[in-house]
KEVOLUM-933308 format. One line per 8 residues: number of its first residue (from 1); their letters; for each residue x, y, z of C-alpha. Coordinates in steps of 0.05 Angstrom, whole numbers, plus 5000, padded with zeros to 4 digits. Example, Ala and Ser with C-alpha at 12.3 -4.5 7.8 and 13.67 -1.06 7.14 Angstrom:
<nodes>
1 = AS = 5246 4910 5156  5273 4979 5143 .
</nodes>
This chain:
<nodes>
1 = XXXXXXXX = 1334 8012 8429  1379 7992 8364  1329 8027 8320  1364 8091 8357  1440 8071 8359  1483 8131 8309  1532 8102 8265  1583 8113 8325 .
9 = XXXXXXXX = 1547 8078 8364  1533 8030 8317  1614 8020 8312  1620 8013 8386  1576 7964 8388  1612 7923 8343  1679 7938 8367  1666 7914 8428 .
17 = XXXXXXXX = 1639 7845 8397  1694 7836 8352  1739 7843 8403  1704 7788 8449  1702 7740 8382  1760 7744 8358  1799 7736 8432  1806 7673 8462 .
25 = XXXXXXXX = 1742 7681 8516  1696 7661 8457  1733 7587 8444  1707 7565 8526  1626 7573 8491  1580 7515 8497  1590 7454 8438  1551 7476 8376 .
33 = XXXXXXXX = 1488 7438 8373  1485 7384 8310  1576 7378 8332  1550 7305 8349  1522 7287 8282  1574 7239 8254  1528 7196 8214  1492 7203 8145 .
41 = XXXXXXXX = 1435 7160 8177  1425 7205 8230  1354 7240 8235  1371 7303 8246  1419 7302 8181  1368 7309 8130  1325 7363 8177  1391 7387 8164 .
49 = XXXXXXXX = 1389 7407 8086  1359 7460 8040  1352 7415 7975  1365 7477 7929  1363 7484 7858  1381 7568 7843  1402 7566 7770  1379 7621 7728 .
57 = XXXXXXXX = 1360 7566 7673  1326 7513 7725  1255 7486 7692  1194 7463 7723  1218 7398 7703  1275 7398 7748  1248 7428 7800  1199 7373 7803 .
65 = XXXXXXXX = 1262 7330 7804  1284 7365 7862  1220 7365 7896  1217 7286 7895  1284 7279 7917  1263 7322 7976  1202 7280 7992  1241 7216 7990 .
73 = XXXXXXXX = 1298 7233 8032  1252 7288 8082  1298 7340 8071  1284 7406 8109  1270 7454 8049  1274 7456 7982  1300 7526 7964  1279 7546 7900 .
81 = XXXXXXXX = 1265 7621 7859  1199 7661 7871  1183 7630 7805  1172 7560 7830  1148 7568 7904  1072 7552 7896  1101 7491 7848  1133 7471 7911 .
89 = XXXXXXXX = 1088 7476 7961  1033 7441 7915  1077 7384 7904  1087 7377 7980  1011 7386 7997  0998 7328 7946  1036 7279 7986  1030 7314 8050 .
97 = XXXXXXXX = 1109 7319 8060  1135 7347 8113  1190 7390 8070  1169 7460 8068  1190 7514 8007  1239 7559 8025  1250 7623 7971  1309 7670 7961 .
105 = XXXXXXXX = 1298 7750 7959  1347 7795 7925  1382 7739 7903  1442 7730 7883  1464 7808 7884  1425 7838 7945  1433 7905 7909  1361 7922 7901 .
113 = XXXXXXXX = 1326 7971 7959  1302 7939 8022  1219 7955 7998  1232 7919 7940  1258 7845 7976  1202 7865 8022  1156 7858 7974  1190 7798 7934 .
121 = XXXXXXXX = 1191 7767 8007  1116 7774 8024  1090 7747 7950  1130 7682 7963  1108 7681 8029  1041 7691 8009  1057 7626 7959  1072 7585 8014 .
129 = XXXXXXXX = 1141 7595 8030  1167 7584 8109  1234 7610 8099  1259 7665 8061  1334 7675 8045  1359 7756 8033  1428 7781 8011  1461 7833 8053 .
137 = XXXXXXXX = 1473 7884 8017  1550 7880 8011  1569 7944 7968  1542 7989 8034  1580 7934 8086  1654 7943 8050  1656 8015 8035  1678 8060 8081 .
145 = XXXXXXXX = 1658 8095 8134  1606 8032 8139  1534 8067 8146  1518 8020 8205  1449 8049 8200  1432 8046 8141  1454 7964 8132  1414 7955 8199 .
153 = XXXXXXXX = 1352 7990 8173  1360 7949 8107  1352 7890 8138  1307 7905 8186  1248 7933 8134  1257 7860 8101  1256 7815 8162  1197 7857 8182 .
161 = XXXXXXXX = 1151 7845 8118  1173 7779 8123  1130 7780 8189  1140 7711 8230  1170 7674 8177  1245 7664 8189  1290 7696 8148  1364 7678 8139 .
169 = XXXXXXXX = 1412 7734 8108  1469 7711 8061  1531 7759 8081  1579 7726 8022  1643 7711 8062  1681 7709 7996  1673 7778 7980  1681 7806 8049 .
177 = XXXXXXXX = 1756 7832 8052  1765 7819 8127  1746 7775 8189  1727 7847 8228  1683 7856 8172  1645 7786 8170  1630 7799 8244  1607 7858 8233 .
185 = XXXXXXXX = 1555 7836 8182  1531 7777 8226  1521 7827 8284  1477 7874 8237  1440 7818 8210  1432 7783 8279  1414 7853 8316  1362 7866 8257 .
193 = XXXXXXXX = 1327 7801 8271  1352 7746 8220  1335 7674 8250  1407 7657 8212  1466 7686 8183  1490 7647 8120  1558 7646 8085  1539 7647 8011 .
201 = XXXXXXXX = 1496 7647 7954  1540 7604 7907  1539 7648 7861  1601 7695 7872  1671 7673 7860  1717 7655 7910  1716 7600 7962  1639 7587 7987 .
209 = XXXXXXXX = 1638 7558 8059  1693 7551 8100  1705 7517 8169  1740 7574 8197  1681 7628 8169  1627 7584 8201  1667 7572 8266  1669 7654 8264 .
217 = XXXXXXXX = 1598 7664 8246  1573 7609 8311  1624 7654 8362  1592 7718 8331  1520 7701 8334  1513 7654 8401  1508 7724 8449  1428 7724 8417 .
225 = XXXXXXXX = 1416 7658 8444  1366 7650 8376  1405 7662 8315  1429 7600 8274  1481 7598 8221  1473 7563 8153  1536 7534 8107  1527 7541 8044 .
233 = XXXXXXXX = 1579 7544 7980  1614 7481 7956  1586 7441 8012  1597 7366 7973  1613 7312 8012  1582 7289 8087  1654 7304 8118  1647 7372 8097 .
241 = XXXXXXXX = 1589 7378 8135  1607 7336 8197  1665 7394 8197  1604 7450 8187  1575 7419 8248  1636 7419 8283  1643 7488 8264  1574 7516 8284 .
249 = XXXXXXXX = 1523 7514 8228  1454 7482 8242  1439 7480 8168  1468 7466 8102  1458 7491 8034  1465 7445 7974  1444 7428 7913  1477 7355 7930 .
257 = XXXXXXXX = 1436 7337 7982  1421 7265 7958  1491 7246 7948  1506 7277 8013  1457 7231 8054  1486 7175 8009  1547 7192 8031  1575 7191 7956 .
265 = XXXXXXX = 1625 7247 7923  1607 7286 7869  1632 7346 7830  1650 7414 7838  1582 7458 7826  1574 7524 7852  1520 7498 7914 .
</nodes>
C-alpha cells in the first residue's frame, strides 16, 4: 500500500515516473479531453471555469458581484474564502443555479499543519462547498532530502476530512525550482488522492500558468486514469485557454471569467 512506501521507496517511485514523463513514450498518450474546445460558445467552456474572487480585501458586495456573474454565464464554481461560502451557496439556492461554491484551504501559503486545513476543509464543506482547493506544502517539497512521507501523509489527512468532496491541490509551479520536482509533487498529490493537481494560487510571484507546466502536469497525472489538472495564474484571454486545453487542463482558474466567455482582453491581475 502507499500508506507503507519509506522515503526510498517513495523516491523510486517517482524516479521511475519522471523518467517515463519526461521521455518521449509519454507524447504517443491519448488527446487531452476539452483539446477540441475552440469556441467561447461552446458548452463545456463555461463548465469549464472557477469564477474566483481570492483577494484578502474582497467584500460581500463583490462577491455578490461575482456570484451573479456566475449565475448568468453558468460557470462551474465560484471559488471564494471560507468567509463567504454559505453567502455563496445561499445565493445559488435562491435561484436554484447550477454553479456550486468551491473554497480554498491553507490558502495562499499551505504552511499550516495538515489537521488544521482538515478542519478549515470540513467547516466549508459543512457550508456548502463541493470543491475544496489545498496548497501543497512547498517548503517540505524543495528542501532536501524531500520527506516523501511526510508530503504524502500531508495531503492525505486533508483529502481524507475532506471525505467525498473533491479536492484539488495547488503545487505553485513558479516556485518549484525544477521540472523533476513539479512531477514529483503531482505524483504525491495524485497518489494521496487529489481529484486535480493545479498550477497556482495567484498569489506568488513569478509566471502563473504555463503551457509547457500544464502539458507536464496532464503526462504526469494520466497513469491514475481519474486525476484532472486545473490552470490557473494569469489565465486572461480565451486563446490562453484553448492552449490550456491543448495542453491538458480540464479546468481554469480566473477571476476573468466573463471577459473570457466574451472573448474580450483585459489586464494583467494576479488570477
Amino acid at each position: 500500500m502507499a500508506d507503507g512506501r519509506t522515503d526510498e521507496e517513495w523516491r523510486t517511485f517517482i524516479k521511475e515516473k519522471t523518467d517515463w514523463t519526461m521521455s518521449t513514450a509519454s507524447h504517443g498518450i491519448e488527446p487531452p479531453p476539452l483539446a477540441s474546445l475552440t469556441s467561447a460558445a461552446d458548452p463545456r467552456f463555461v463548465l469549464a471555469i472557477d469564477h474566483t474572487l481570492l483577494k484578502q480585501d474582497a467584500t460581500p458586495a463583490q462577491i455578490d458581484v461575482l456570484c451573479d456573474e456566475a449565475i448568468k454565464y453558468g460557470f462551474k464554481s465560484c471559488c471564494v474564502n471560507g468567509i463567504y461560502v454559505k453567502q455563496v451557496v445561499k445565493r445559488m439556492a435562491e435561484v436554484k443555479a447550477s454553479t456550486i461554491a468551491c473554497c480554498v484551504v491553507g490558502f495562499p501559503l499551505g504552511g499550516g499543519t495538515a489537521e488544521a486545513k482538515g478542519f478549515e476543509a470540513q467547516q466549508a464543506i459543512q457550508d456548502g462547498a463541493l470543491e475544496i482547493d489545498t496548497v501543497i506544502p512547498l517548503g517540505l517539497l524543495v528542501s532536501e532530502p524531500m520527506p516523501c512521507v511526510a508530503i504524502y501523509q500531508h495531503l492525505k489527512t486533508i483529502i481524507q476530512a475532506a471525505g467525498s468532496i473533491p479536492v484539488k491541490v495547488i503545487i505553485e509551479t513558479s516556485l518549484i525550482p525544477t521540472e523533476e520536482l513539479q512531477i514529483a509533487a503531482c505524483l504525491l498529490a495524485a497518489e494521496a488522492g487529489a481529484a486535480f493537481v493545479k498550477t497556482s494560487t495567484g498569489f506568488a510571484s513569478g509566471k502563473g500558468a504555463t503551457v509547457e507546466d500544464v502539458r507536464r502536469m496532464y503526462r504526469t497525472v494520466k497513469y491514475k486514469g481519474n486525476v484532472k489538472v486545473k490552470a490557473s495564474g494569469g489565465v486572461r484571454t480565451f486563446q490562453a485557454c484553448m492552449e490550456m486545453f491543448a495542453a491538458g487542463a480540464e479546468r481554469i482558474g480566473t477571476s476573468s471569467g466573463v471577459a473570457l466567455v466574451q472573448n474580450t482582453s483585459v489586464g494583467a491581475s494576479t488570477y
